[in-house]
py3Dmol code that shows the C-alpha trace and the ligand (Angstrom):
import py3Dmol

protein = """\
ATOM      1  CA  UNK A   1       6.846  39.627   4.505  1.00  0.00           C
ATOM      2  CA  UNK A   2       6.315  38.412   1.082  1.00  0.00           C
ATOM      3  CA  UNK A   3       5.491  34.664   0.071  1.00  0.00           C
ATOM      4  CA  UNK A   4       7.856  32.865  -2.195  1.00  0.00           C
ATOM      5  CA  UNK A   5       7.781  29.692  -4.461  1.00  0.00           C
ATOM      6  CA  UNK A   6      10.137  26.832  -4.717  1.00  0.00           C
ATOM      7  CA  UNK A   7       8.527  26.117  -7.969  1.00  0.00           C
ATOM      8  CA  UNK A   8      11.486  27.544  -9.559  1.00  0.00           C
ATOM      9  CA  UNK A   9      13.464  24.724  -8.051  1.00  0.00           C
ATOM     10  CA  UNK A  10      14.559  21.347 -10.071  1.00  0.00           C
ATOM     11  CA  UNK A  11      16.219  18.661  -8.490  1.00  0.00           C
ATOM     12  CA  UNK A  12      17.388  15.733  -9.366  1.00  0.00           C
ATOM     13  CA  UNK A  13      16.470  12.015  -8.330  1.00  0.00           C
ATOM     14  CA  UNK A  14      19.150  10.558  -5.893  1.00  0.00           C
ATOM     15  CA  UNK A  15      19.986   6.609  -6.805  1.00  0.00           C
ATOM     16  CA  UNK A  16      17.559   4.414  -5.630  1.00  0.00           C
ATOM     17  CA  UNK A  17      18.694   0.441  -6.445  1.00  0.00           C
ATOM     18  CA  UNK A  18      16.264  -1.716  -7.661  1.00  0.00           C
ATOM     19  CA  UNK A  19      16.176  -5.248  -7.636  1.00  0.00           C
ATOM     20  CA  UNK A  20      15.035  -7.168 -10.759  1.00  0.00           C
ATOM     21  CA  UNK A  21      14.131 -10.660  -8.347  1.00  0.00           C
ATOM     22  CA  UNK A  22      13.053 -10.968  -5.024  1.00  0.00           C
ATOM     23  CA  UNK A  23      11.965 -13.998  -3.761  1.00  0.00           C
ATOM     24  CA  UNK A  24      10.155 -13.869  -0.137  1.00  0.00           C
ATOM     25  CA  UNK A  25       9.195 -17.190   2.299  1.00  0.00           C
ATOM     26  CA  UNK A  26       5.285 -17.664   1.985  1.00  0.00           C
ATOM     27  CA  UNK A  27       4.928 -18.106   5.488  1.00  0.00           C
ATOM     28  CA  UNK A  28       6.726 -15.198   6.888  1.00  0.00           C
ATOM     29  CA  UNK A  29       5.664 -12.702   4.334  1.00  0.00           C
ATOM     30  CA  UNK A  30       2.357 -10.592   4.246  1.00  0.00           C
ATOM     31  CA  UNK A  31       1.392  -8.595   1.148  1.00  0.00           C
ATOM     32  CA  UNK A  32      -0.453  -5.506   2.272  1.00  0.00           C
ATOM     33  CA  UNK A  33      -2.815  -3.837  -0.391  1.00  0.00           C
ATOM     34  CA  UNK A  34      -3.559   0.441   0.286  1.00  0.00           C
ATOM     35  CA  UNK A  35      -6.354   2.248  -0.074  1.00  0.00           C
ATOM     36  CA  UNK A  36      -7.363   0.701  -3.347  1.00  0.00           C
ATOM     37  CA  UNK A  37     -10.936   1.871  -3.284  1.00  0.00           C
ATOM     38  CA  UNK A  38     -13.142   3.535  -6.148  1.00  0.00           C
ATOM     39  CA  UNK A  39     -12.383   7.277  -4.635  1.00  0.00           C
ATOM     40  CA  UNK A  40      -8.896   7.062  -5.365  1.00  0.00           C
ATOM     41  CA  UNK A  41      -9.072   4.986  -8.232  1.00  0.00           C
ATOM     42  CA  UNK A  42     -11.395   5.196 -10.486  1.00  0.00           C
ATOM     43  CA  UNK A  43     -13.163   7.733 -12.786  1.00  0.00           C
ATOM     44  CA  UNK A  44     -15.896   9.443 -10.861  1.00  0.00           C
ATOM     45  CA  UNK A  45     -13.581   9.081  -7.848  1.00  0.00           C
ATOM     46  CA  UNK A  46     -13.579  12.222  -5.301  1.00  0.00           C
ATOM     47  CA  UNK A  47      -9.334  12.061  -5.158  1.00  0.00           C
ATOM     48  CA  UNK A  48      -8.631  10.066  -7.896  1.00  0.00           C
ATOM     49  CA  UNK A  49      -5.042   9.551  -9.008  1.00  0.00           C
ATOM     50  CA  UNK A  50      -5.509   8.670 -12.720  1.00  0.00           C
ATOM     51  CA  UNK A  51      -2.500   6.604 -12.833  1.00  0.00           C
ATOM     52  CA  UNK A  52      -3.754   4.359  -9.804  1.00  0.00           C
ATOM     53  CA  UNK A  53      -5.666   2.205 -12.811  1.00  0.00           C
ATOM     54  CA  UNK A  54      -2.283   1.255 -14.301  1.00  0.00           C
ATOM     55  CA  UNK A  55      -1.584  -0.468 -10.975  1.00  0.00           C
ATOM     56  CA  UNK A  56      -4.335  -2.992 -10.847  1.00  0.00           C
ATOM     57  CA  UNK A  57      -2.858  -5.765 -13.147  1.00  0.00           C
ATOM     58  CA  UNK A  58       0.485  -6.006 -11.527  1.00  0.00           C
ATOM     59  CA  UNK A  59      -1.574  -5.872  -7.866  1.00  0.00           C
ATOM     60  CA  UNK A  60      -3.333  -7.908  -9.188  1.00  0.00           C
ATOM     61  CA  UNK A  61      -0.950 -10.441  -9.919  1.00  0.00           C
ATOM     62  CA  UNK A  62       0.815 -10.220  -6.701  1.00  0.00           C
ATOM     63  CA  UNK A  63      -2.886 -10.958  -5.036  1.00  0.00           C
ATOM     64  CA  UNK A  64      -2.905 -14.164  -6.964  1.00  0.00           C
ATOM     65  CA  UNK A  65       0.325 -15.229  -6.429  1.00  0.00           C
ATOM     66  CA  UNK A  66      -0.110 -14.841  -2.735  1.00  0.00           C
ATOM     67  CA  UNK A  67      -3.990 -16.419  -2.925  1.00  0.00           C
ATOM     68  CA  UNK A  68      -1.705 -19.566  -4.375  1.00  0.00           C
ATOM     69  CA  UNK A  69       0.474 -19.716  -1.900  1.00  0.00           C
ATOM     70  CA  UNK A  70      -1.217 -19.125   1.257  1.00  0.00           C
ATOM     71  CA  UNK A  71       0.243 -15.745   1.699  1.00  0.00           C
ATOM     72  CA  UNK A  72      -1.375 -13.444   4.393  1.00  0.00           C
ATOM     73  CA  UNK A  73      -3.306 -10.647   2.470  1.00  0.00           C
ATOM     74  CA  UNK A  74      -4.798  -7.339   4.460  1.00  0.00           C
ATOM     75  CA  UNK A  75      -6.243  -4.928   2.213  1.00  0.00           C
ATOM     76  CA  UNK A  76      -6.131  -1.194   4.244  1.00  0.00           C
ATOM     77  CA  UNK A  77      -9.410   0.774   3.607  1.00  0.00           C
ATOM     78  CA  UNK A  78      -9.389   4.737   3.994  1.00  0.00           C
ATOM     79  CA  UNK A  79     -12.213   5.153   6.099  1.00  0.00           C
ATOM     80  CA  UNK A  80     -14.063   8.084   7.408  1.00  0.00           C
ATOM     81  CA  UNK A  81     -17.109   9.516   8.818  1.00  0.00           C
ATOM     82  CA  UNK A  82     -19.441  12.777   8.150  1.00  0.00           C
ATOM     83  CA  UNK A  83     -17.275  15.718  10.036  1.00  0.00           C
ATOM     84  CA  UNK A  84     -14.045  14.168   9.679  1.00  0.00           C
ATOM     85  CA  UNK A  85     -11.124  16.739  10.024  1.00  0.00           C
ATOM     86  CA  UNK A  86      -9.248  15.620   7.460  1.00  0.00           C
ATOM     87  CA  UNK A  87     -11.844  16.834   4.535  1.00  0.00           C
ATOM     88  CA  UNK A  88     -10.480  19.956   5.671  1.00  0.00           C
ATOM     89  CA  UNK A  89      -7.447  19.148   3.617  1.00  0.00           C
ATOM     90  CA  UNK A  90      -8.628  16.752   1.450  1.00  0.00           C
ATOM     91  CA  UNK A  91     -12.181  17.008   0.864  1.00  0.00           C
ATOM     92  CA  UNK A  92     -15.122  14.450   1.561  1.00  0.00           C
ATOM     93  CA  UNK A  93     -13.538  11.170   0.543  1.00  0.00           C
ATOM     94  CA  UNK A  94     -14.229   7.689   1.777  1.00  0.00           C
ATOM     95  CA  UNK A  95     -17.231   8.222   3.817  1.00  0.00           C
ATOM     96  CA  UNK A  96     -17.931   4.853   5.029  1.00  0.00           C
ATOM     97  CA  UNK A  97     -20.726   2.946   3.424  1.00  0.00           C
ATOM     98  CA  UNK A  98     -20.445   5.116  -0.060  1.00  0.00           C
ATOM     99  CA  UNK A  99     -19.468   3.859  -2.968  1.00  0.00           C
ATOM    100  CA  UNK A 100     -16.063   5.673  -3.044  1.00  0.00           C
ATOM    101  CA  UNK A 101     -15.476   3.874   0.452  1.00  0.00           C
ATOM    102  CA  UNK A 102     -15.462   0.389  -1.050  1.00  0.00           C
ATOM    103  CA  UNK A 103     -12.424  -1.327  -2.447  1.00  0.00           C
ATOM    104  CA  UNK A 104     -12.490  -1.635  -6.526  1.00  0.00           C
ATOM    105  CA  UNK A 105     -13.965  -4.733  -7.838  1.00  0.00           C
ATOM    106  CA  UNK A 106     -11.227  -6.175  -9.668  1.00  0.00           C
ATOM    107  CA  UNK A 107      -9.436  -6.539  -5.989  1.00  0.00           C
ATOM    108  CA  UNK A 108     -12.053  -7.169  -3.905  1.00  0.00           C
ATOM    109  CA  UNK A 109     -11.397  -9.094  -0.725  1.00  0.00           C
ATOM    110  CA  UNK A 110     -12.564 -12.394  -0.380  1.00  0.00           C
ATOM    111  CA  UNK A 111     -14.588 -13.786   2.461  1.00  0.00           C
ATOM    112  CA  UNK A 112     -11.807 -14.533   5.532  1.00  0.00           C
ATOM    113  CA  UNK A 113      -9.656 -12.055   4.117  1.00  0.00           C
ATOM    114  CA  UNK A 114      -8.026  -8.926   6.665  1.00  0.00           C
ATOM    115  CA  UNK A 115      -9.386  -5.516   5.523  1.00  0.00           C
ATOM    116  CA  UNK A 116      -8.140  -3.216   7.905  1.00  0.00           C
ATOM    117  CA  UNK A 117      -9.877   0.108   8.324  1.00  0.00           C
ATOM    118  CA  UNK A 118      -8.200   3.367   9.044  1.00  0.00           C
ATOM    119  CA  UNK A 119      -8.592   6.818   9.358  1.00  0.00           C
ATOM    120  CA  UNK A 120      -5.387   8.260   8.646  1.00  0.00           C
ATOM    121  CA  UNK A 121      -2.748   7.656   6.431  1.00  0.00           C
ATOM    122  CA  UNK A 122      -0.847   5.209   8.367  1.00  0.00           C
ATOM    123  CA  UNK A 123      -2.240   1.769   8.269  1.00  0.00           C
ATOM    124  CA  UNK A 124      -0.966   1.050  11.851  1.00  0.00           C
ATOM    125  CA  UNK A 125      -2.400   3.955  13.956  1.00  0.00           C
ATOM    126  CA  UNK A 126      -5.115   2.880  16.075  1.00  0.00           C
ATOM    127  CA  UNK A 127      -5.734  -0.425  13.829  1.00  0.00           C
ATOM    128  CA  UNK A 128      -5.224  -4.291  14.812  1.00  0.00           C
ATOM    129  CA  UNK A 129      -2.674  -4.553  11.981  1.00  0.00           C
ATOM    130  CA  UNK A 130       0.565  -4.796  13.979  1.00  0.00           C
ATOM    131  CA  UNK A 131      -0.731  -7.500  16.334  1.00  0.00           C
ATOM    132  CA  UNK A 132      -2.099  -9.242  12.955  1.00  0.00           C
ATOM    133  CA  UNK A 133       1.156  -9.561  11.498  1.00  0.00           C
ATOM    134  CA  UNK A 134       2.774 -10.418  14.679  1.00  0.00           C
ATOM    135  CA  UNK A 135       0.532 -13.089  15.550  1.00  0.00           C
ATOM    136  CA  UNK A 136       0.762 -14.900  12.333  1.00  0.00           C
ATOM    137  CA  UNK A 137       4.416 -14.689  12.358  1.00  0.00           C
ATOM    138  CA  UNK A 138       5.183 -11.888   9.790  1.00  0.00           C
ATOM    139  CA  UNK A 139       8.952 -10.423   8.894  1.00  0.00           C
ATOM    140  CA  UNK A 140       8.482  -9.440   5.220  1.00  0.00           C
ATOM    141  CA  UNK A 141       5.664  -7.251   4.269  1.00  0.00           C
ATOM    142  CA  UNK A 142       4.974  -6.420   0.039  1.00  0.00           C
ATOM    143  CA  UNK A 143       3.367  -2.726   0.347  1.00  0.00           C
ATOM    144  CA  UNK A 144       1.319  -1.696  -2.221  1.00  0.00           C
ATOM    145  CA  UNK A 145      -1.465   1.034  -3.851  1.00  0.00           C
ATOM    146  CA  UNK A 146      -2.215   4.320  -3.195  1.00  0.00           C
ATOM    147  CA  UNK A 147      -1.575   7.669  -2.939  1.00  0.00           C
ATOM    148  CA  UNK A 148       2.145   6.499  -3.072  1.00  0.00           C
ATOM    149  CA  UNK A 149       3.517   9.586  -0.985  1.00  0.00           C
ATOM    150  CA  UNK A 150       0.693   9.512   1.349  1.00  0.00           C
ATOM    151  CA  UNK A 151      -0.981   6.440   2.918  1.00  0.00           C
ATOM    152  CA  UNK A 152       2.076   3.924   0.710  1.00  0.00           C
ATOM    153  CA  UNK A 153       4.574   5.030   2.083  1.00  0.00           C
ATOM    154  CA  UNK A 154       3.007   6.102   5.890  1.00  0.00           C
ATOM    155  CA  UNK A 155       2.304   2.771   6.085  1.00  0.00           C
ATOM    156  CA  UNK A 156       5.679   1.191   4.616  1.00  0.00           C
ATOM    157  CA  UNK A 157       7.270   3.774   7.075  1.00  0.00           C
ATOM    158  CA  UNK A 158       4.861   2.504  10.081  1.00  0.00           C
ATOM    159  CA  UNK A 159       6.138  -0.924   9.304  1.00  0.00           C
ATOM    160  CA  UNK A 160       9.910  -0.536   9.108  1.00  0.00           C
ATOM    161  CA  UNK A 161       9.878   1.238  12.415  1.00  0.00           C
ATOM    162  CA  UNK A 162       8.637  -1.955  13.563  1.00  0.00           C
ATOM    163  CA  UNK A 163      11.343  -4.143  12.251  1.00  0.00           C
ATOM    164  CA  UNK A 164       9.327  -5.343   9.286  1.00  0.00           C
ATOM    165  CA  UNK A 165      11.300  -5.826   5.673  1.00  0.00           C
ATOM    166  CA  UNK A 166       9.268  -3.693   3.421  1.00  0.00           C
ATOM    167  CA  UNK A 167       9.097  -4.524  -0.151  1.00  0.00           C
ATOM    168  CA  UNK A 168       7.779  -2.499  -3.005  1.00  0.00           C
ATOM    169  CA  UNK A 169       7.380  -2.987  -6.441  1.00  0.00           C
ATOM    170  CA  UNK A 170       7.926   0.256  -9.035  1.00  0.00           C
ATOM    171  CA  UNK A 171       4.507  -0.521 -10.366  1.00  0.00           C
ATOM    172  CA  UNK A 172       2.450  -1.051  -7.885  1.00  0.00           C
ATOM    173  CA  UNK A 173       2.403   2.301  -6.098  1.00  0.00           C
ATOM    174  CA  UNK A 174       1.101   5.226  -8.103  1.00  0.00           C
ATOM    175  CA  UNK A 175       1.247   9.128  -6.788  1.00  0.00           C
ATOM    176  CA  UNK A 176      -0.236  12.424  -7.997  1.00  0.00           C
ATOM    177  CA  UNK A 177       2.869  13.465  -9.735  1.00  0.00           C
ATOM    178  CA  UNK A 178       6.420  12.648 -10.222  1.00  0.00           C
ATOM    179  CA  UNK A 179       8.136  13.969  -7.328  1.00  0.00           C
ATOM    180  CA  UNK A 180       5.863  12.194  -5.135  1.00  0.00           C
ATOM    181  CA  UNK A 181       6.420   9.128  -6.647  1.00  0.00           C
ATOM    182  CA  UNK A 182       9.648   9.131  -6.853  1.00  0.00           C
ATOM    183  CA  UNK A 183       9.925  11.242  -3.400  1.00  0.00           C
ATOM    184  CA  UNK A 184       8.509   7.708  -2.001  1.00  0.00           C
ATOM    185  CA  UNK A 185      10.712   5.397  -3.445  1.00  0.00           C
ATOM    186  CA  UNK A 186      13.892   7.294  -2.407  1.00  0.00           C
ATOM    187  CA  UNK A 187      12.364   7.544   1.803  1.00  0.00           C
ATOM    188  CA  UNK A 188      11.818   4.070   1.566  1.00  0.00           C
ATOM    189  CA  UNK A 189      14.904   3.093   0.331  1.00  0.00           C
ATOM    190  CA  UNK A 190      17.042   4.920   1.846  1.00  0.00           C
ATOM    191  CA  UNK A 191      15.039   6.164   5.162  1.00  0.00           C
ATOM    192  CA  UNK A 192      13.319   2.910   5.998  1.00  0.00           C
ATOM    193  CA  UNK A 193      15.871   0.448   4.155  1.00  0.00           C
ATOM    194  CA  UNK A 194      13.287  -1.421   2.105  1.00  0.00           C
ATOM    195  CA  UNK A 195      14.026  -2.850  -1.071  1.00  0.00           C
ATOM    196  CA  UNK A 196      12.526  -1.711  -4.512  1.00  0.00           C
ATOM    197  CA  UNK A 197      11.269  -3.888  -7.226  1.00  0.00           C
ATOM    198  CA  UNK A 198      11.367  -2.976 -10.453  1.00  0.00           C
ATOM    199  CA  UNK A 199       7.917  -4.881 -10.928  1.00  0.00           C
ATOM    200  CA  UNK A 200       5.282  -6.930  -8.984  1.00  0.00           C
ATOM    201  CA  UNK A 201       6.220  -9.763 -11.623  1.00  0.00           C
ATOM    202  CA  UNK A 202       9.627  -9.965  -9.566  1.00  0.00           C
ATOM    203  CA  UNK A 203       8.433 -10.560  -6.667  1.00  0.00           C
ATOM    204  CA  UNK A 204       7.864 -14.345  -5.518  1.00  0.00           C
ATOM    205  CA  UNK A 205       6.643 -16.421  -2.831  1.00  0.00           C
ATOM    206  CA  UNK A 206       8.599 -19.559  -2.175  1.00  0.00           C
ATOM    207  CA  UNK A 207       7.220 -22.770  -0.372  1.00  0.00           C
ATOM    208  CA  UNK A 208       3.361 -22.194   1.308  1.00  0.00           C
ATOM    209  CA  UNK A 209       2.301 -19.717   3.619  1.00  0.00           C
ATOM    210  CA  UNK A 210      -0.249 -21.125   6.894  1.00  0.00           C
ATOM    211  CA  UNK A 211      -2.622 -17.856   6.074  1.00  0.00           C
ATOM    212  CA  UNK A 212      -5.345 -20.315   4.384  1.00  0.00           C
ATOM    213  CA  UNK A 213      -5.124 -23.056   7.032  1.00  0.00           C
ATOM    214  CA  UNK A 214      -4.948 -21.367   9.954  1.00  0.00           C
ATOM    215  CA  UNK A 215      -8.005 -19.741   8.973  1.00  0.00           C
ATOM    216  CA  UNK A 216      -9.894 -22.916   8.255  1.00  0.00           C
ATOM    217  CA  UNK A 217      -8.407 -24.632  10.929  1.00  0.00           C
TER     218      UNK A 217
END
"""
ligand_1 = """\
1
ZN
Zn -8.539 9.872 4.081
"""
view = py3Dmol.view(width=600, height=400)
view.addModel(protein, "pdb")
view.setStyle({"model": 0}, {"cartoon": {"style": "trace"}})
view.addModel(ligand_1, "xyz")
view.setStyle({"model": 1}, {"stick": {}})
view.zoomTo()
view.show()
């Protein structure tokens, strides 16, 4: 039997909405940054995605925004050791303790903040991060970074099978290529029911979250 190609194959983008606005309570929401680490983002990287760079600024701004308002931040970090399986599909990536491992400088976590390690692409197998979010209260969860198609949207899957809103803004997810990208936004939409931003400046916290005081209390 021969091997074919779909390669041949074009198909078009089904609609996805987008909303312009969202605005999100501070104290029920958790913004959840993926994977953002110097292997996947940055020149020198072992799986870069070039266009992951274009992402920091409006991640960026959404980290702000939620340092203001007392918004519960977990940052996911890839994570894996010498022999792990999956460099049989991906390659050595993320070996703990590397550079590649750590997450990029211009979003490093601060001291008190969640970093979540995993070693697969969902950020809810065999990690604390559902019982985090449940214990502080969490419905809406802001889902962003990289690789969109991969550990994104495993993780923005992960969480709508547990009942949590999933947000995520157009430019703050970034993918290989364009079908992936855009592959992502349609599951999530239409699989998982989230809601799509058009960008991370759209998306707003209102009143105070208790992230800050609960961890100083
Ligand atoms: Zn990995």
């Amino acid at each position: 039997m021969s091997e074919s190609s779909l390669s041949r194959i074009r198909v078009e983008v089904p609609e996805v909405p987008v909303k312009e606005k969202v605005e999100l309570n501070a104290d029920k929401s958790a913004l959840i940054i993926v994977d953002m680490q110097n292997d996947f983002v940055k020149p020198g990287g072992k799986l870069r995605v070039p266009s992951a760079e274009e992402t920091i600024g409006p991640i960026r701004l959404l980290l702000e925004r939620a340092r203001e308002k007392q918004v519960m931040t977990v940052f996911t970090q890839d994570t894996h050791y010498p022999g792990d399986p999956e460099f049989g599909i991906w390659g050595e990536h993320v070996v703990k303790g590397t550079w590649g491992w750590r997450i990029i400088d211009e979003l490093a976590p601060l001291p008190g903040e969640i970093v979540v390690e995993k070693t697969r692409y969902d950020g809810f197998y065999g990690t604390p991060l559902d019982d985090l979010l449940r214990v502080h209260g969490i419905r809406d969860v802001v889902v962003v970074g990289t690789v969109a198609n991969i550990c994104v949207l495993h993780t923005a899957a992960s969480a709508a099978l547990r009942w949590y809103r999933v947000y995520i803004p157009m430019d703050g997810i970034s993918a290989l290529n364009e079908f992936d990208y855009y592959a992502t936004l349609r599951q999530v939409s239409f699989l998982y029911r989230g809601v799509i931003v058009r960008r991370a400046e759209g998306i707003v916290f209102r009143g105070t979250g208790k992230w800050k005081r609960s961890r100083q209390a």
